[in-house]
N, CA, C and O atoms as a Tinker XYZ file with bonds, in Angstrom:
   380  protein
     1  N     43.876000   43.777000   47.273000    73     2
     2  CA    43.316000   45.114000   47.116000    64     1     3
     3  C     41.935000   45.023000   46.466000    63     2     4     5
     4  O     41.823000   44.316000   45.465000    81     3
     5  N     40.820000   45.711000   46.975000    73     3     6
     6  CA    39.571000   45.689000   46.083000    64     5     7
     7  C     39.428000   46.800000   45.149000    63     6     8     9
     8  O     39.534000   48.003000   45.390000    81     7
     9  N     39.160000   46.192000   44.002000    73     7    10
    10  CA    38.780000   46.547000   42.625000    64     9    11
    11  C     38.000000   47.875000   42.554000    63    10    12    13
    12  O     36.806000   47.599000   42.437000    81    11
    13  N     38.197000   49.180000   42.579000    73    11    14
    14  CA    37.186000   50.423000   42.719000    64    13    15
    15  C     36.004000   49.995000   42.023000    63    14    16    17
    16  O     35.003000   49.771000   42.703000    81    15
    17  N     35.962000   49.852000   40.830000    73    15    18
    18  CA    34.578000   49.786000   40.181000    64    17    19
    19  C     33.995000   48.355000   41.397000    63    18    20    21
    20  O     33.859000   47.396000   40.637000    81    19
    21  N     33.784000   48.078000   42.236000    73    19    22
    22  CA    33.121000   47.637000   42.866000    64    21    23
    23  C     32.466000   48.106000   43.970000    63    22    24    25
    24  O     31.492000   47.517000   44.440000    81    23
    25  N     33.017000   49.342000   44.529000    73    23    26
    26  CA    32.238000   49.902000   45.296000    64    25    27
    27  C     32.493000   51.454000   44.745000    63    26    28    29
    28  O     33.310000   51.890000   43.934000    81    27
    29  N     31.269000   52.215000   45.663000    73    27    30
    30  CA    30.894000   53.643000   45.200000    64    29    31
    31  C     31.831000   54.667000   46.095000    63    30    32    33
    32  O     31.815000   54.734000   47.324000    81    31
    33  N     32.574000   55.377000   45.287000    73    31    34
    34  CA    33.141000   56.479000   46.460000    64    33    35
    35  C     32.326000   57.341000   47.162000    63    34    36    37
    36  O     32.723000   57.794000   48.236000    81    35
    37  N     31.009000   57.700000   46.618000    73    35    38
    38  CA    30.547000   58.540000   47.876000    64    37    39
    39  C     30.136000   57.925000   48.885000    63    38    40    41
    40  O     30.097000   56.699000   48.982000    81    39
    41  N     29.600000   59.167000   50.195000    73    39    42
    42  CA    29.672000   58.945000   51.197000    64    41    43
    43  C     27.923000   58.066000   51.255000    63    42    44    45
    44  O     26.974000   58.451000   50.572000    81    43
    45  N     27.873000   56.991000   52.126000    73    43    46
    46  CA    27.046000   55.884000   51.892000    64    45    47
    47  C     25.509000   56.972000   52.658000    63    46    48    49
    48  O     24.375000   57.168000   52.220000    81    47
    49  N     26.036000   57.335000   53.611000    73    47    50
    50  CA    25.243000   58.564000   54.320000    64    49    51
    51  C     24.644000   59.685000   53.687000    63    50    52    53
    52  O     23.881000   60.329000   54.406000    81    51
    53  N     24.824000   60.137000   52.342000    73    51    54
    54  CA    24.405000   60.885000   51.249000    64    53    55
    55  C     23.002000   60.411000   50.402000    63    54    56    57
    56  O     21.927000   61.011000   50.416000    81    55
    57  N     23.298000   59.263000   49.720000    73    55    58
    58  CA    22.110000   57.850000   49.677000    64    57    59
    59  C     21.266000   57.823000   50.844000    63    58    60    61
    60  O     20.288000   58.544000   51.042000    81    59
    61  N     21.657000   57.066000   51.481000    73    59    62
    62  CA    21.108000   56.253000   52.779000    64    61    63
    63  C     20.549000   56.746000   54.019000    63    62    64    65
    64  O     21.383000   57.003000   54.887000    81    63
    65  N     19.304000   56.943000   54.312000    73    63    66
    66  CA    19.526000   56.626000   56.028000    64    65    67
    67  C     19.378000   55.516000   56.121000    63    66    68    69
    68  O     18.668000   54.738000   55.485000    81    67
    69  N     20.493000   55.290000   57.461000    73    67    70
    70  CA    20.537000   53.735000   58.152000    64    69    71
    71  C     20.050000   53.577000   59.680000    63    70    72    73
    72  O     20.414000   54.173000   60.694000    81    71
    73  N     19.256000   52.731000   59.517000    73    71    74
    74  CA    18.247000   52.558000   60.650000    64    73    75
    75  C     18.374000   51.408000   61.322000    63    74    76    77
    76  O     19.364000   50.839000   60.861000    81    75
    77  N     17.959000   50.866000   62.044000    73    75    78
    78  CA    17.747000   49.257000   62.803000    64    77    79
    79  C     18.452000   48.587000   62.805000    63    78    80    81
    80  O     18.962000   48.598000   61.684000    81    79
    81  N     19.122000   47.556000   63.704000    73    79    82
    82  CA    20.205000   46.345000   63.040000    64    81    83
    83  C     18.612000   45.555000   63.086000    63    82    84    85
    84  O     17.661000   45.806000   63.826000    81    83
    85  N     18.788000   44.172000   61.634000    73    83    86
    86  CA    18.057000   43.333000   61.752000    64    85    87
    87  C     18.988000   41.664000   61.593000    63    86    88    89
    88  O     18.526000   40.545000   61.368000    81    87
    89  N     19.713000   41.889000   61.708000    73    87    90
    90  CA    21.301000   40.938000   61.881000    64    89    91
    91  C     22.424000   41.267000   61.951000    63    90    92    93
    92  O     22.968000   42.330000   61.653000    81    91
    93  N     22.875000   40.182000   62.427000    73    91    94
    94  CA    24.269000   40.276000   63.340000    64    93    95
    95  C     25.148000   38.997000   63.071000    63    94    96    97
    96  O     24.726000   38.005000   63.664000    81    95
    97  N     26.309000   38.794000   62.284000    73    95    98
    98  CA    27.161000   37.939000   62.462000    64    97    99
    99  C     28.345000   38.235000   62.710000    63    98   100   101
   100  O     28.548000   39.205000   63.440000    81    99
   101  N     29.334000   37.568000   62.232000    73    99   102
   102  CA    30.844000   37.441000   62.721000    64   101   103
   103  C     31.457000   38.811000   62.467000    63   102   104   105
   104  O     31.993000   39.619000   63.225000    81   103
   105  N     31.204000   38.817000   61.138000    73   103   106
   106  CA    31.691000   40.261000   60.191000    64   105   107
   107  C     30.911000   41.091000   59.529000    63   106   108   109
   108  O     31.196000   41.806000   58.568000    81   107
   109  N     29.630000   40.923000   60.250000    73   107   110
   110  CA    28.969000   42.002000   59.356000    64   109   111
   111  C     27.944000   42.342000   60.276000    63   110   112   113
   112  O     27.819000   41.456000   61.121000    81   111
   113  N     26.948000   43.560000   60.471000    73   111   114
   114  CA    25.975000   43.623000   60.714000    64   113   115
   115  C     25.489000   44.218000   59.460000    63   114   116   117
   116  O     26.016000   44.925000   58.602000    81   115
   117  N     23.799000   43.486000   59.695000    73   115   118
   118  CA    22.651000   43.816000   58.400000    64   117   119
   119  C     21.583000   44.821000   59.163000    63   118   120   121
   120  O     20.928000   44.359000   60.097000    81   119
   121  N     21.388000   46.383000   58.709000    73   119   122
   122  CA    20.409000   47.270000   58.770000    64   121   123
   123  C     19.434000   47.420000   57.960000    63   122   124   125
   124  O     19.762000   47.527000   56.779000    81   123
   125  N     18.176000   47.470000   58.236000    73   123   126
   126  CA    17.234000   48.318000   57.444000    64   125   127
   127  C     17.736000   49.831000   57.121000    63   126   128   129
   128  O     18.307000   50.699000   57.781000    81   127
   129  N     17.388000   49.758000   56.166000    73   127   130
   130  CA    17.863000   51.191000   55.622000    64   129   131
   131  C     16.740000   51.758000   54.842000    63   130   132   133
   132  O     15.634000   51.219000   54.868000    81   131
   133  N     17.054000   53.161000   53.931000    73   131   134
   134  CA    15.986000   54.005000   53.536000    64   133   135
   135  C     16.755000   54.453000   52.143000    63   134   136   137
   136  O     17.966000   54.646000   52.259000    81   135
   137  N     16.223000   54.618000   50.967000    73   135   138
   138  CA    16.997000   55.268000   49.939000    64   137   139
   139  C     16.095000   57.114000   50.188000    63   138   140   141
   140  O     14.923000   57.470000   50.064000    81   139
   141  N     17.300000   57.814000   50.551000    73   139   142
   142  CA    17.020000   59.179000   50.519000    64   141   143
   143  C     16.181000   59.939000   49.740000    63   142   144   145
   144  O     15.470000   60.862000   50.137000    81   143
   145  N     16.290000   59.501000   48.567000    73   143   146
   146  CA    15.907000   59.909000   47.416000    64   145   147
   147  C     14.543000   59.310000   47.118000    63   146   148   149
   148  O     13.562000   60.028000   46.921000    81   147
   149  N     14.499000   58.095000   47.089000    73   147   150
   150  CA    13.163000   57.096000   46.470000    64   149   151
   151  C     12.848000   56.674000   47.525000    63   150   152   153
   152  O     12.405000   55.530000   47.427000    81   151
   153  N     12.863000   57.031000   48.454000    73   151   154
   154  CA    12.424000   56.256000   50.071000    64   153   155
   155  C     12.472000   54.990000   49.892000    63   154   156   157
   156  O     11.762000   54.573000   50.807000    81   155
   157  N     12.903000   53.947000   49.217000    73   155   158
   158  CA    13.226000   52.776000   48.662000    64   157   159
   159  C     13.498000   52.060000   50.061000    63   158   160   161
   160  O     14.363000   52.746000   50.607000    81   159
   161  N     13.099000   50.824000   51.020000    73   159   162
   162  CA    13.762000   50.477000   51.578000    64   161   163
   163  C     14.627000   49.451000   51.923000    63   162   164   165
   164  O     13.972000   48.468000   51.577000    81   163
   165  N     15.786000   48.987000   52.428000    73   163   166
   166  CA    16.914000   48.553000   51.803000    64   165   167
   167  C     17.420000   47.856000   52.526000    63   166   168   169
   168  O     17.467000   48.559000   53.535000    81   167
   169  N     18.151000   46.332000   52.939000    73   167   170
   170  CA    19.013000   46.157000   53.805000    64   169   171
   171  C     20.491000   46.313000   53.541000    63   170   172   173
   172  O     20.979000   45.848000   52.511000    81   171
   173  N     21.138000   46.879000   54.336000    73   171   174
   174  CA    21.977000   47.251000   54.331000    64   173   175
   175  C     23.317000   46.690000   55.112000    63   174   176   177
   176  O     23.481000   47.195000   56.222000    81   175
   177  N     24.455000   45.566000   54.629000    73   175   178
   178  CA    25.464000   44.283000   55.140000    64   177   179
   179  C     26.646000   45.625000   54.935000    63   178   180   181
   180  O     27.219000   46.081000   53.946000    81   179
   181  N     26.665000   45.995000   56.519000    73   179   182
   182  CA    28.332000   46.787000   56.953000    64   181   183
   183  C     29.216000   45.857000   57.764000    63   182   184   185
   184  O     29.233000   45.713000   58.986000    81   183
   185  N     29.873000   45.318000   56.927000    73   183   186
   186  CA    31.340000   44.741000   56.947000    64   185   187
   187  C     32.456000   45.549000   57.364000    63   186   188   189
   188  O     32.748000   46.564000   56.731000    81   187
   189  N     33.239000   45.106000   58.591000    73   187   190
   190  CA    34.411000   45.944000   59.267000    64   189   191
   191  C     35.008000   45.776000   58.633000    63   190   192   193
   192  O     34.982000   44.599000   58.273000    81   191
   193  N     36.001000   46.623000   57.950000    73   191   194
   194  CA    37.507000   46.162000   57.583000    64   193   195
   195  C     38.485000   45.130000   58.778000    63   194   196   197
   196  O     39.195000   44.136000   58.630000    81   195
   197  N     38.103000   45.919000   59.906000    73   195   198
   198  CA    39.725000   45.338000   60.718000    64   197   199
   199  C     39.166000   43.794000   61.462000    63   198   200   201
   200  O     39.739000   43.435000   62.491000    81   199
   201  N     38.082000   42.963000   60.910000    73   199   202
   202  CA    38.054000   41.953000   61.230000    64   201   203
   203  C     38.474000   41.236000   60.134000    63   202   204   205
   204  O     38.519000   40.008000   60.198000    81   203
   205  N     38.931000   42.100000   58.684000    73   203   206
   206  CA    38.955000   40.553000   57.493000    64   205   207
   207  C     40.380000   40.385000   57.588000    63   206   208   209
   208  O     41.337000   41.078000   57.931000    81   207
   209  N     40.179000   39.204000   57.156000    73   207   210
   210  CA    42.117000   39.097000   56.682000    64   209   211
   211  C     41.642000   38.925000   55.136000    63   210   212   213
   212  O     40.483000   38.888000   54.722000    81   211
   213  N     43.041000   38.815000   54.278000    73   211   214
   214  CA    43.089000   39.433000   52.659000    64   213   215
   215  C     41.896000   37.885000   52.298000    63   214   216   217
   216  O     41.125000   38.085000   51.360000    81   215
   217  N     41.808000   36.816000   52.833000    73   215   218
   218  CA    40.936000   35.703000   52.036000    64   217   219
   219  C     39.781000   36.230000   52.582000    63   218   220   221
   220  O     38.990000   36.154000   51.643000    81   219
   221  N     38.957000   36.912000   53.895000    73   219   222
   222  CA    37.992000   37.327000   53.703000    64   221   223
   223  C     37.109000   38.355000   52.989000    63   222   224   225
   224  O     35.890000   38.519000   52.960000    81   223
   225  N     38.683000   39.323000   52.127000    73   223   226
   226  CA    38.326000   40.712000   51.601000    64   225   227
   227  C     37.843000   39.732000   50.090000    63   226   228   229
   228  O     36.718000   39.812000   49.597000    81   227
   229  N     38.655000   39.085000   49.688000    73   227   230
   230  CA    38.745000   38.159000   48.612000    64   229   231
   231  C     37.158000   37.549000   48.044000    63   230   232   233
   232  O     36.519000   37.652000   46.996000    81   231
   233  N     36.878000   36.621000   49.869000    73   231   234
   234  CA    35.275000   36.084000   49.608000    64   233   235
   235  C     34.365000   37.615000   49.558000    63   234   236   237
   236  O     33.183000   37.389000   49.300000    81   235
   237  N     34.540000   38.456000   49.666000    73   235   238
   238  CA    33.595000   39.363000   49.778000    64   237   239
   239  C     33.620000   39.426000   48.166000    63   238   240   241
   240  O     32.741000   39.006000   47.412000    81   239
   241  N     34.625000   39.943000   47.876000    73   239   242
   242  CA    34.552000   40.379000   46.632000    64   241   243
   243  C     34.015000   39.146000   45.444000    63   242   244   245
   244  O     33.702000   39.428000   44.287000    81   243
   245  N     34.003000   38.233000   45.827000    73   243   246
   246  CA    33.333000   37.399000   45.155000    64   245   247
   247  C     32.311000   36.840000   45.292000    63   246   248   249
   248  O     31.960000   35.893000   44.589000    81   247
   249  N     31.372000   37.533000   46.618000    73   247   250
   250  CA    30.026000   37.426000   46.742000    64   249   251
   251  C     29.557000   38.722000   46.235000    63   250   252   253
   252  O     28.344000   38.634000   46.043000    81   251
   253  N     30.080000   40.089000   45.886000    73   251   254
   254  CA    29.452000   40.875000   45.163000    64   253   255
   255  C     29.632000   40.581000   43.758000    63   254   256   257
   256  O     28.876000   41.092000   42.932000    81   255
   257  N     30.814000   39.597000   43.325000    73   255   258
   258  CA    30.314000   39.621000   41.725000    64   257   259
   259  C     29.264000   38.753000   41.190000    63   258   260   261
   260  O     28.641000   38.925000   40.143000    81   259
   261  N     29.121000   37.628000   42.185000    73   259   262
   262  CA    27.866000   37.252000   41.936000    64   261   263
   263  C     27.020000   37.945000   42.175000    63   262   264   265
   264  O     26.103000   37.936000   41.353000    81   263
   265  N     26.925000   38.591000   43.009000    73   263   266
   266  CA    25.418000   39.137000   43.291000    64   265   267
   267  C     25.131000   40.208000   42.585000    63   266   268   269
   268  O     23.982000   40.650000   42.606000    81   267
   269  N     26.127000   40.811000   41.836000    73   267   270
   270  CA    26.026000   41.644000   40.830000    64   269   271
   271  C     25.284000   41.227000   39.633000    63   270   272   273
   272  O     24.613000   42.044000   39.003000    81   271
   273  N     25.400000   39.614000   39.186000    73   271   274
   274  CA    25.701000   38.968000   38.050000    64   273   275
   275  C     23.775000   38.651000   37.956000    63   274   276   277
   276  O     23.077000   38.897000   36.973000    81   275
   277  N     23.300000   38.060000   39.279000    73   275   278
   278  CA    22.151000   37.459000   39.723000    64   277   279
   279  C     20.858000   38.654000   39.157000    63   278   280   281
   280  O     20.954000   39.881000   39.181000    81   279
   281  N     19.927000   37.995000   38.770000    73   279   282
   282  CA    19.129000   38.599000   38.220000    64   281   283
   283  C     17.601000   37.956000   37.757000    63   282   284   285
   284  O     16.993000   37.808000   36.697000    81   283
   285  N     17.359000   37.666000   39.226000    73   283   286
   286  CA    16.591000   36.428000   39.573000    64   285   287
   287  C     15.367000   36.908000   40.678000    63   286   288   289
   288  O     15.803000   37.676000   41.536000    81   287
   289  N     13.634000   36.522000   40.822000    73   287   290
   290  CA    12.888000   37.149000   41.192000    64   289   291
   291  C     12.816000   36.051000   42.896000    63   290   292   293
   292  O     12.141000   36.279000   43.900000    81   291
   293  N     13.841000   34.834000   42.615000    73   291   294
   294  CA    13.474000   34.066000   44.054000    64   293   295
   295  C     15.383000   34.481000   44.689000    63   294   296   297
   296  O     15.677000   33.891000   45.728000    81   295
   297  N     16.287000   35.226000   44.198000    73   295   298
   298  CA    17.558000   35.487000   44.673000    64   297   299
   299  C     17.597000   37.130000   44.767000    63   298   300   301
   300  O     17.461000   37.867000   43.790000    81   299
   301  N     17.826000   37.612000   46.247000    73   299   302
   302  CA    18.067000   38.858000   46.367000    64   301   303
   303  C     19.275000   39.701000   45.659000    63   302   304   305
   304  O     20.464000   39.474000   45.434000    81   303
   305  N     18.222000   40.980000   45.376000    73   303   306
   306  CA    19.003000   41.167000   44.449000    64   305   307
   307  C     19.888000   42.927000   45.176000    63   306   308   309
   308  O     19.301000   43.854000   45.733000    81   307
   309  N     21.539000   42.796000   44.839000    73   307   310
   310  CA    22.455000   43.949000   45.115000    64   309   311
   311  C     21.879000   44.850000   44.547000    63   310   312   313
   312  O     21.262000   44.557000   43.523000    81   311
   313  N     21.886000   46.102000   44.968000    73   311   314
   314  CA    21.468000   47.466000   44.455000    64   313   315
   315  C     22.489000   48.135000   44.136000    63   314   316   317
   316  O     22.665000   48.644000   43.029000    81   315
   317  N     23.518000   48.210000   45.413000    73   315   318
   318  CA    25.034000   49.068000   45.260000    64   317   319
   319  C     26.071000   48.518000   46.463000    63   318   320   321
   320  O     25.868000   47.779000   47.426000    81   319
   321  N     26.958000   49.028000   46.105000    73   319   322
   322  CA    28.136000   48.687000   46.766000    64   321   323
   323  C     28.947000   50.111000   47.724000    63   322   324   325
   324  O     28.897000   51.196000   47.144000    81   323
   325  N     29.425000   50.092000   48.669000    73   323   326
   326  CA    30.006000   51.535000   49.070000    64   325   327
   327  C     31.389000   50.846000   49.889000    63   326   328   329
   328  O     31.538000   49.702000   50.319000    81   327
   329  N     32.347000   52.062000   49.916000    73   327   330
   330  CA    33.577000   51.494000   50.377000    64   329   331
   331  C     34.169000   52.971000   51.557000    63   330   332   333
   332  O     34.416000   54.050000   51.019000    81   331
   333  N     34.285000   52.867000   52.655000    73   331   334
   334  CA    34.788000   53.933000   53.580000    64   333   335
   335  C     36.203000   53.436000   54.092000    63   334   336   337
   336  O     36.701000   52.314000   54.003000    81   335
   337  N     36.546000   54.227000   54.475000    73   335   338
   338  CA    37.651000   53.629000   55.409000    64   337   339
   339  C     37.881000   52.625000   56.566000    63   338   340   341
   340  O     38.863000   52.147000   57.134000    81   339
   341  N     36.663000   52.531000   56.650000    73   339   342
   342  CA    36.643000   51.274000   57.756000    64   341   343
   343  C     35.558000   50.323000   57.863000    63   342   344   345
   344  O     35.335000   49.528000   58.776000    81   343
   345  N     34.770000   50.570000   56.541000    73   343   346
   346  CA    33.911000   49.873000   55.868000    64   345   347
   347  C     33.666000   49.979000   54.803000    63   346   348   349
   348  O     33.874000   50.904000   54.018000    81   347
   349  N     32.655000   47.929000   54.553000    73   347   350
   350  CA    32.430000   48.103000   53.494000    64   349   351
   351  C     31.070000   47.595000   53.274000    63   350   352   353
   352  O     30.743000   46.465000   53.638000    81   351
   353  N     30.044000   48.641000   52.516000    73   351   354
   354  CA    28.860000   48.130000   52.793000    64   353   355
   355  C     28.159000   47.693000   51.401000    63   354   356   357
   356  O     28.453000   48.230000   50.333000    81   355
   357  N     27.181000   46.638000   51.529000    73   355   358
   358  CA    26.698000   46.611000   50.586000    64   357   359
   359  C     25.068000   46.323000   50.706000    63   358   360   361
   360  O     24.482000   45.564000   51.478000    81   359
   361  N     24.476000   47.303000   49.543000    73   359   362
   362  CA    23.040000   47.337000   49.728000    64   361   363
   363  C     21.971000   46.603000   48.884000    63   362   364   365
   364  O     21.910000   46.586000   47.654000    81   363
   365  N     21.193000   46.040000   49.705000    73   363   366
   366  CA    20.761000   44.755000   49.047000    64   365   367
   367  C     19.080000   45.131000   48.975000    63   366   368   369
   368  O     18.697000   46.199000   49.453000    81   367
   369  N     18.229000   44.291000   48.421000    73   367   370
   370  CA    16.774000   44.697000   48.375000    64   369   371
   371  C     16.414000   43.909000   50.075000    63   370   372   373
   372  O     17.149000   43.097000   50.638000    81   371
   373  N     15.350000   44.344000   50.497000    73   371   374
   374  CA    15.099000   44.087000   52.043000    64   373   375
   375  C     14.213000   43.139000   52.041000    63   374   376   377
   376  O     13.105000   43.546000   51.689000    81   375
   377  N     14.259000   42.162000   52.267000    73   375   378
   378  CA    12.861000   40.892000   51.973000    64   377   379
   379  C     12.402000   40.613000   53.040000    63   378   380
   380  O     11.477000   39.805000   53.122000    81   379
């Protein structure tokens, strides 16, 4: 089960517009995105639920606590985390 304080209950679409794919892997696609608010712009890693099994929900969750932890000007750095029902996204600075 993932940990709530790791991702945000609101709706990621409230924050965000999401724009462009600029990658594509197994389980995730990565968007450019927009912060609504601060026009901030953002990439944005949406992870399916119905491709993980429980050790991939597992590695996720332990690439956001590092990347939570990281606080480094040559390591990208997490902004936020969001959790839907059939995703799970997380928003990163756009390099």
């Amino acid at each position: 089960m993932v940990e709530s304080d790791l991702f945000d209950e609101k709706e990621i679409k409230m924050d965000y517009k999401i724009c462009s794919v600029i990658g594509k892997g197994s389980f995730a696609t990565v968007r450019k995105g927009k912060h609504r608010l601060t026009q901030e712009k953002v990439a944005i890693k949406i992870l399916s639920k119905k491709r993980m099994t429980p050790d991939d929900i597992l590695a996720m969750q332990n690439e956001i606590e590092v990347l939570k932890k990281c606080d480094h000007p040559n390591i990208v750095r997490m902004l936020n985390a969001y959790e839907d029902r059939n995703h799970y996204c997380i928003i990163m600075e756009l390099m």
